[in-house]
C-alpha positions as CSV (number, residue, x, y, z in Angstrom):
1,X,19.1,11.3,15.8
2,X,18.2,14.8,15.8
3,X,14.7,16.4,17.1
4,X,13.8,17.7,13.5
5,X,14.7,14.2,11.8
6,X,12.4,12.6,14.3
7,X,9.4,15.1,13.7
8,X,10.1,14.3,10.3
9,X,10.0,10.6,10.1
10,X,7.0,11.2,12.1
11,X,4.9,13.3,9.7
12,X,6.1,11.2,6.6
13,X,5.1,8.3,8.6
14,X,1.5,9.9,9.2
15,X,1.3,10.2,5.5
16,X,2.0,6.8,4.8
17,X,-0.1,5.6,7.2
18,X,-3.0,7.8,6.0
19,X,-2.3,7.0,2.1
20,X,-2.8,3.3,3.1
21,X,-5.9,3.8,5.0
22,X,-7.4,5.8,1.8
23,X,-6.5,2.8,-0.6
24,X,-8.5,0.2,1.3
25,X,-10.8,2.3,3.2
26,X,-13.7,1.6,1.2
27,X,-13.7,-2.2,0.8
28,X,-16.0,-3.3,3.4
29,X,-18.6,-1.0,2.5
30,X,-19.0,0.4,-0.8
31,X,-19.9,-2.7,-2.6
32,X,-23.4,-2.4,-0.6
33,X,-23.8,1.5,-0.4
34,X,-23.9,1.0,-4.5
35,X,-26.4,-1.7,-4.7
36,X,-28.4,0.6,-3.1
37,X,-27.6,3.5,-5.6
38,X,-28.4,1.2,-8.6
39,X,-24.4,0.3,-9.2
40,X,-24.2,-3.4,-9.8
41,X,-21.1,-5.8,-7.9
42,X,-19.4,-5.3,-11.1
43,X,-19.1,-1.7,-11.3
44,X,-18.5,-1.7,-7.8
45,X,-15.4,-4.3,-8.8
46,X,-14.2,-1.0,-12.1
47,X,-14.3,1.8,-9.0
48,X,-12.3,-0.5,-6.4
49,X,-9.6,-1.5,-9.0
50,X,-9.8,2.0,-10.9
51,X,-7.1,2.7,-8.0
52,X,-4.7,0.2,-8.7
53,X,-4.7,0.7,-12.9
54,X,-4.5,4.7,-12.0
55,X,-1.4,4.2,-9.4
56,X,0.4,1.8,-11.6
57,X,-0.2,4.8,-14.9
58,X,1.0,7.6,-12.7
59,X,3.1,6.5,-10.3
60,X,5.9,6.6,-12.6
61,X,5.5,9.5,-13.9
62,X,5.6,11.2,-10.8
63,X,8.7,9.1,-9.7
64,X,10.4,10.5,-12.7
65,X,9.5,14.0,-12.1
66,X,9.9,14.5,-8.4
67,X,12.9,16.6,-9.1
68,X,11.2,19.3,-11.0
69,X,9.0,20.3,-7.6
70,X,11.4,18.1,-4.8
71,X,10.4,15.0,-2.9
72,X,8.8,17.8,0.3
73,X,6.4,19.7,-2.9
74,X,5.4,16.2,-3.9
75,X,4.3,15.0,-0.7
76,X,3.0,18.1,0.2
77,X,0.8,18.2,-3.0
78,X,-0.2,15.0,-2.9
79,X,-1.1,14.3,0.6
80,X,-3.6,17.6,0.0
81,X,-5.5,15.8,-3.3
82,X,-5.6,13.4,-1.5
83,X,-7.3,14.5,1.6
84,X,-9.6,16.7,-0.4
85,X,-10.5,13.4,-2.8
86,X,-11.4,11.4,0.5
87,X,-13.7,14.4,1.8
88,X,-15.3,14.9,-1.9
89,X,-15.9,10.9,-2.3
90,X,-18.3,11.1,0.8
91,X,-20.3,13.3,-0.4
92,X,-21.5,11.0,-3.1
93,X,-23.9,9.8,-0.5
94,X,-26.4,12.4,-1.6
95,X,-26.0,11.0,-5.4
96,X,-29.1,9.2,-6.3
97,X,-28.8,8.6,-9.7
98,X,-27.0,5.2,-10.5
99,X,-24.5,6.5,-13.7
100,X,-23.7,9.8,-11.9
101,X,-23.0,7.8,-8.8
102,X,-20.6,5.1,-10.8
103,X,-18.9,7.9,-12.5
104,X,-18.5,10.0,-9.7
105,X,-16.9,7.3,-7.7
106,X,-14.5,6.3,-11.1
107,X,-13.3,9.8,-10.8
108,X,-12.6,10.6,-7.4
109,X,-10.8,7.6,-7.4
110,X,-8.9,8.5,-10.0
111,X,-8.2,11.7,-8.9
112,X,-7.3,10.2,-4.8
113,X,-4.5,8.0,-6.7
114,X,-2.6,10.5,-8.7
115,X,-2.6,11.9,-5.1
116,X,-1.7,9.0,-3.9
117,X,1.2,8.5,-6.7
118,X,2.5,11.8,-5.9
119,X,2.9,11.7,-1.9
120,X,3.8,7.9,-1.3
121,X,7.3,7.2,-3.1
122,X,8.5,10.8,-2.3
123,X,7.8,9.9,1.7
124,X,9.9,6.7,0.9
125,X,12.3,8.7,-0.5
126,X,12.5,11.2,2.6
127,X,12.1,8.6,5.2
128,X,15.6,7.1,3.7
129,X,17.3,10.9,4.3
130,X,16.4,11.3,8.0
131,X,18.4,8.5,9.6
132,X,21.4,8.0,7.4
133,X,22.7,4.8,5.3
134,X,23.9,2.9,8.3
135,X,20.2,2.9,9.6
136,X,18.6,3.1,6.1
137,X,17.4,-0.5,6.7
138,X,15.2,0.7,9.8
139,X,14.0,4.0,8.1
140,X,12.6,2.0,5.2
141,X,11.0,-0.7,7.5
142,X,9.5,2.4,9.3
143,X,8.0,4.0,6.7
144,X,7.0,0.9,4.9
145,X,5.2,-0.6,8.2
146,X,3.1,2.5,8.2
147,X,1.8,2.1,4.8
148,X,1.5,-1.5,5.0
149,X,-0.4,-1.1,8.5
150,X,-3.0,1.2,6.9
151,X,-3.3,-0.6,3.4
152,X,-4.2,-3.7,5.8
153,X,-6.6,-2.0,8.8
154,X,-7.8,0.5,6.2
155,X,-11.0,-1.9,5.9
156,X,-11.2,-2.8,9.7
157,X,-11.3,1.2,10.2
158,X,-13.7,1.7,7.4
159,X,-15.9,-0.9,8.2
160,X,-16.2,0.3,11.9
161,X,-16.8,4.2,11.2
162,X,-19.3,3.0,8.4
163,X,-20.9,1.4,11.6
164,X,-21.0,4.2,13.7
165,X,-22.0,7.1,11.3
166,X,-22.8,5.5,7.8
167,X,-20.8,5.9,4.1
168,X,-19.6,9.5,4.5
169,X,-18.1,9.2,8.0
170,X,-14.9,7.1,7.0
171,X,-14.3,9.4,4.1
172,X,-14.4,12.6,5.9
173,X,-12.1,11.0,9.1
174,X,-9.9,9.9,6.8
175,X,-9.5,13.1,4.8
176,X,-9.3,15.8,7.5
177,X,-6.6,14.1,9.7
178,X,-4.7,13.7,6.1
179,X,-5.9,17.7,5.6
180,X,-4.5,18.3,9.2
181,X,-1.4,16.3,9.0
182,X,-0.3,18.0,5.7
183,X,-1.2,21.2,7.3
184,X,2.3,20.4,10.3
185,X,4.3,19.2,7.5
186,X,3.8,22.4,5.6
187,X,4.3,24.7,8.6
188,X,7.1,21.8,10.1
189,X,8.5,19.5,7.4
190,X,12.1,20.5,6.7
191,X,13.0,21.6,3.7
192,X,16.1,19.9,1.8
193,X,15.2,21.6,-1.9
194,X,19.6,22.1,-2.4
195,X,20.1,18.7,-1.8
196,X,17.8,18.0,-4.8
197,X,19.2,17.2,-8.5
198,X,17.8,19.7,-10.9
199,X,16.9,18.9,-14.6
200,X,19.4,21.4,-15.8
201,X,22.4,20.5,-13.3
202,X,22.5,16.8,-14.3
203,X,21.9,14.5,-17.1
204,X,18.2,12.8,-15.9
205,X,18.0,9.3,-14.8
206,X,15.6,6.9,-17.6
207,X,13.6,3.7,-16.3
208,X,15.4,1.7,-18.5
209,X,18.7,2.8,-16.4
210,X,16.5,1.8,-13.4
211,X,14.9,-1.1,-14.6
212,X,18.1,-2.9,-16.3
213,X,20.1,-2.5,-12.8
214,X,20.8,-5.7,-11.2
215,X,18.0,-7.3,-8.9
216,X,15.1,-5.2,-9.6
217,X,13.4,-7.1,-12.1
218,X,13.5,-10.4,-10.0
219,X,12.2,-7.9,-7.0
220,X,9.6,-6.5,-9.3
221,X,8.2,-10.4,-9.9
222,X,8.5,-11.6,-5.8
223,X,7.1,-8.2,-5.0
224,X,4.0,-8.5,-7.6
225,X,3.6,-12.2,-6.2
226,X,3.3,-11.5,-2.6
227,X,0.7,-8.5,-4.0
228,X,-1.5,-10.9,-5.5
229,X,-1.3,-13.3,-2.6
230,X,-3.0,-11.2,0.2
231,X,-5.7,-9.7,-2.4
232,X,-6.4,-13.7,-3.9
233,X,-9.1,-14.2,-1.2
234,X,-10.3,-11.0,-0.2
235,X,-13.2,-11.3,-1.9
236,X,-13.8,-14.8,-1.2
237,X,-12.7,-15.0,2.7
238,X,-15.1,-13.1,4.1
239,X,-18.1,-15.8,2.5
240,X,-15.9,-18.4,3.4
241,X,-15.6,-17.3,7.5
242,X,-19.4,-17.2,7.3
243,X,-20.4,-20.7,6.0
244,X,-17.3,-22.4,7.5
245,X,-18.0,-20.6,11.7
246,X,-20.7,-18.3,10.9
247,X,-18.5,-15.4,11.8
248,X,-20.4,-11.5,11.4
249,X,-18.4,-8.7,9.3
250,X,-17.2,-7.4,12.9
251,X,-15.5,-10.7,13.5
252,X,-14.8,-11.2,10.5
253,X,-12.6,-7.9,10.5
254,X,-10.7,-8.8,13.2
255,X,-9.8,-12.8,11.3
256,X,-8.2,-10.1,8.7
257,X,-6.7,-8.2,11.5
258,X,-3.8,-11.2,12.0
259,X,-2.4,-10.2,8.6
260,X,-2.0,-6.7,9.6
261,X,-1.2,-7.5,13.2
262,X,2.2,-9.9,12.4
263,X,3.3,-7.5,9.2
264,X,3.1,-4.1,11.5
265,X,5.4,-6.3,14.3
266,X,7.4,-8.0,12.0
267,X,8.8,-5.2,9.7
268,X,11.0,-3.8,11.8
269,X,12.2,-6.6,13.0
270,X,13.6,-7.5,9.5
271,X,14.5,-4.1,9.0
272,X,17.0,-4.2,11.8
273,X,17.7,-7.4,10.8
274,X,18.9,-5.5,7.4
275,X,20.9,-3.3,9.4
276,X,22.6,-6.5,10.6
277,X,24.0,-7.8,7.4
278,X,20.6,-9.6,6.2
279,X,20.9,-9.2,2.4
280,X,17.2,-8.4,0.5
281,X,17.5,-11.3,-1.4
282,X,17.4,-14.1,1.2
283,X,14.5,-11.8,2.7
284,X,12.9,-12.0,-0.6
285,X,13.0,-15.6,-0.7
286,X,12.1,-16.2,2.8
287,X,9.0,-14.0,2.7
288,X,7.7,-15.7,-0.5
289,X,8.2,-19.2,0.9
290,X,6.4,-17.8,4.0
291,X,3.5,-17.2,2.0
292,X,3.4,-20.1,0.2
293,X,3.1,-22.1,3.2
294,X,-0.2,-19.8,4.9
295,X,-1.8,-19.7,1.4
296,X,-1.4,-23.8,1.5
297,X,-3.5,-23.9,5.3
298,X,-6.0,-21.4,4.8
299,X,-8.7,-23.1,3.7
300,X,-6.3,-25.9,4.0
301,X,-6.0,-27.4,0.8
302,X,-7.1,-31.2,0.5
303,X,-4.1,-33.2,1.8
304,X,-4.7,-31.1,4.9
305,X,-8.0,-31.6,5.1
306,X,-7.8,-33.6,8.2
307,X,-7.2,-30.5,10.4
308,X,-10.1,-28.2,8.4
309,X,-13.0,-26.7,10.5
310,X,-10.3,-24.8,12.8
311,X,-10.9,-21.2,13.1
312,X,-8.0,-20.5,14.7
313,X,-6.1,-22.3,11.6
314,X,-7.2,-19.7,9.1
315,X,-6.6,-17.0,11.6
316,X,-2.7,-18.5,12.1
317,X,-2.5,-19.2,8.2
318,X,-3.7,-15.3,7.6
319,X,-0.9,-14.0,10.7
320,X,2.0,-16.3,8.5
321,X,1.3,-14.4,5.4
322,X,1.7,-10.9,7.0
323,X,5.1,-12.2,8.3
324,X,5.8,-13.7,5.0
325,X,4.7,-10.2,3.3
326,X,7.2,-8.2,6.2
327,X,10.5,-10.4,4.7
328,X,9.0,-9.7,1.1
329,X,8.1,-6.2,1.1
330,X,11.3,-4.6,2.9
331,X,13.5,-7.1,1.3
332,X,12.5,-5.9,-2.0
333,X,12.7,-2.4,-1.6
334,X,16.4,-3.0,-0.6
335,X,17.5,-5.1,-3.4
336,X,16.3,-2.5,-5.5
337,X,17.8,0.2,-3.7
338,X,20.9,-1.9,-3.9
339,X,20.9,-2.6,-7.3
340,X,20.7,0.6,-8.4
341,X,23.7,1.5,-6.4
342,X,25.8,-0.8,-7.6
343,X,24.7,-0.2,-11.3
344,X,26.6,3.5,-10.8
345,X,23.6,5.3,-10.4
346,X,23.5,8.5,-8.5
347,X,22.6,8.4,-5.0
348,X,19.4,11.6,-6.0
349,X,16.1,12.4,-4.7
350,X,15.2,10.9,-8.3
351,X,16.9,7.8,-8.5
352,X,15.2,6.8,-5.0
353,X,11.9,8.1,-5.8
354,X,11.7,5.9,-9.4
355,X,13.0,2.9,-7.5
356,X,9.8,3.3,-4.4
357,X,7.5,4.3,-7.8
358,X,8.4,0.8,-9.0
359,X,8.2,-0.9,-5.7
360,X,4.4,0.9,-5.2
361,X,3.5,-0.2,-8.7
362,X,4.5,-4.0,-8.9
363,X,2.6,-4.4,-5.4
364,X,-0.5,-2.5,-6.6
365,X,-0.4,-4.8,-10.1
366,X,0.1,-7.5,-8.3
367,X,-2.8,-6.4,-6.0
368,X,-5.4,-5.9,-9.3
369,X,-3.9,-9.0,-11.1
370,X,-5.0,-11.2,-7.8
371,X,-8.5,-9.7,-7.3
372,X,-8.8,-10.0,-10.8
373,X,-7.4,-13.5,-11.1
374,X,-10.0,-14.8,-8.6
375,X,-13.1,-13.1,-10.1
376,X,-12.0,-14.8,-13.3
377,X,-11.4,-18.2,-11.5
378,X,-15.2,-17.8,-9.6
379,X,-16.6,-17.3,-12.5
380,X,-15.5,-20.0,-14.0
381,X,-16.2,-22.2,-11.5
């Protein structure tokens, strides 16, 4: 592999990374800093999900259009709204007035995701150039890893700078390394623009090409699944940890740590797996299952009741869904990638980028339908 495809995958990786941090950066904390402000739990619940409803609207659009700017522009443009989003949302601090505060926060939010729904499937769809189809399995898993690892240590690293120098701090560290890693891939990032499919060259590609191609509907659902499964409890863990082992948020943190810890080492070990012959479907399946089985320990459910009171059960249940998410995640994003291969489709900056823009948006529904799904369930209850 060549220096310049290695200085790529590392800024697209950066990106990732960064765009993951920015979607669960604010978890640990906000929720409080807007009691404060006036903003009740609820509210607090509209401005944390705002992100999911606003990816899953404009993610596709962006997927469809990447080839009117190219997959670099995106990126380029989006990784910069989003920087500037994260830097203007911690200035909100100074905000004392409860419906300017809440509406603030909506937009920013809003704003941060079309940001978000502009950089993150065109780095997918880069990642898969620099390293060729032999090793497209591992340039996936790479890229993936990196925004899985900062999706799932994004509220570790918020909660801990929120420690150190209060609401704004995460928001502005989170934003200028974005600002300073768009700044290299501007000056760095190579530019591929003629290998890019124009509008007015070839006939465009529709979603219902992308979505009727064999495999990616049944990836869409395992995908959405293993989305709701990791956001099911995070709203109900963290009360749980504390009545169960009176655990603080710092150690609490580090319980949710596990998931991030076994889905960062496990990726690319699937991925090269992939390289290997693995096909996405048996990955699907054996994530899912994975899943299944820490979802059934964590609290345990009553037949395993016997071996409750264990910290270090919910901890290993927790590490057992981030392997389960590793197999489910990468294999999905290959099935797809698959199956619109094999449906005839053209092998374009556009057809990969819709295919990532589905992958992002059945894991962020999934994502919304789970918190959303337990709030309905507690309140039941």
């Amino acid at each position: 592999m060549r220096a310049r495809n290695i200085l790529n995958l590392t800024l697209i990786s950066g990106c990732l990374l960064l765009a993951g941090v920015s979607l669960s950066l604010m978890s640990p904390f906000y929720p409080t800093e807007a009691l404060t402000k006036g903003v009740t739990v609820t509210q607090s619940g509209f401005v944390i999900g705002s992100v999911f409803i606003s990816t899953i609207l404009f993610t596709p659009i962006c997927g469809k259009y990447i080839e009117l700017l190219g997959a670099r522009n995106f990126l380029l443009v989006g990784s910069f709204i989003v920087a500037i989003g994260n830097i203007a949302f911690g200035f909100l601090s100074e905000i004392n007035n409860s419906k300017v505060f809440f509406w603030s926060s909506i937009l920013i939010r809003v704003i941060i995701a079309i940001g978000e729904s502009a950089m993150t499937p065109a780095c997918y769809a880069l990642a898969s150039q620099q390293l060729g189809e032999r090793h497209q399995g591992k340039a996936i898993s790479l890229a993936e890893a990196c925004f899985g690892v900062g999706t799932m240590f994004g509220p570790s690293i918020g909660g801990f700078l929120y420690q150190i120098g209060g609401f704004s701090l995460p928001f502005w560290i989170a934003g200028g390394v974005l600002f300073l890693i768009n700044m290299s891939a501007i000056i760095c990032l190579e530019d591929k623009s003629d290998m890019y499919t124009r509008l007015e060259e070839e006939e465009g590609i529709t979603w219902k090409q992308v979505l009727c191609a064999p495999g990616v509907g049944v990836s869409l659902f395992g995908l959405a699944f293993a989305g709701s499964a990791w956001s099911w409890y995070s709203a109900t863990l963290e009360p749980f940890l504390d009545s169960a082992y009176g655990l603080d948020p710092a150690q609490t943190g580090l319980v949710f740590t596990a998931f991030g810890a076994t889905y960062t080492l496990f990726t690319p070990m699937f991925g090269f797996l992939a390289d290997k012959g693995m096909n996405g479907i048996s990955a699907l399946i054996l994530g899912n299952s994975i899943i299944g089985v820490g979802l059934l320990f964590l609290g345990p459910i009553p037949p395993f009741f016997g071996i409750s009171g264990n910290l270090w059960l919910s901890v290993l249940s927790i590490g057992v869904q981030g392997l389960g998410s590793a197999a489910t995640y990468l294999g999905s994003l290959l099935i797809m990638m698959k199956g619109v291969k094999d449906a005839g489709l053209p092998d374009t900056e556009q057809v990969k980028t819709m295919v990532s823009s589905l992958w992002i948006v059945a894991d962020c529904a999934g994502g919304y339908a789970g918190s959303t799904l337990v709030r309905d369930v507690l309140y039941l209850i």
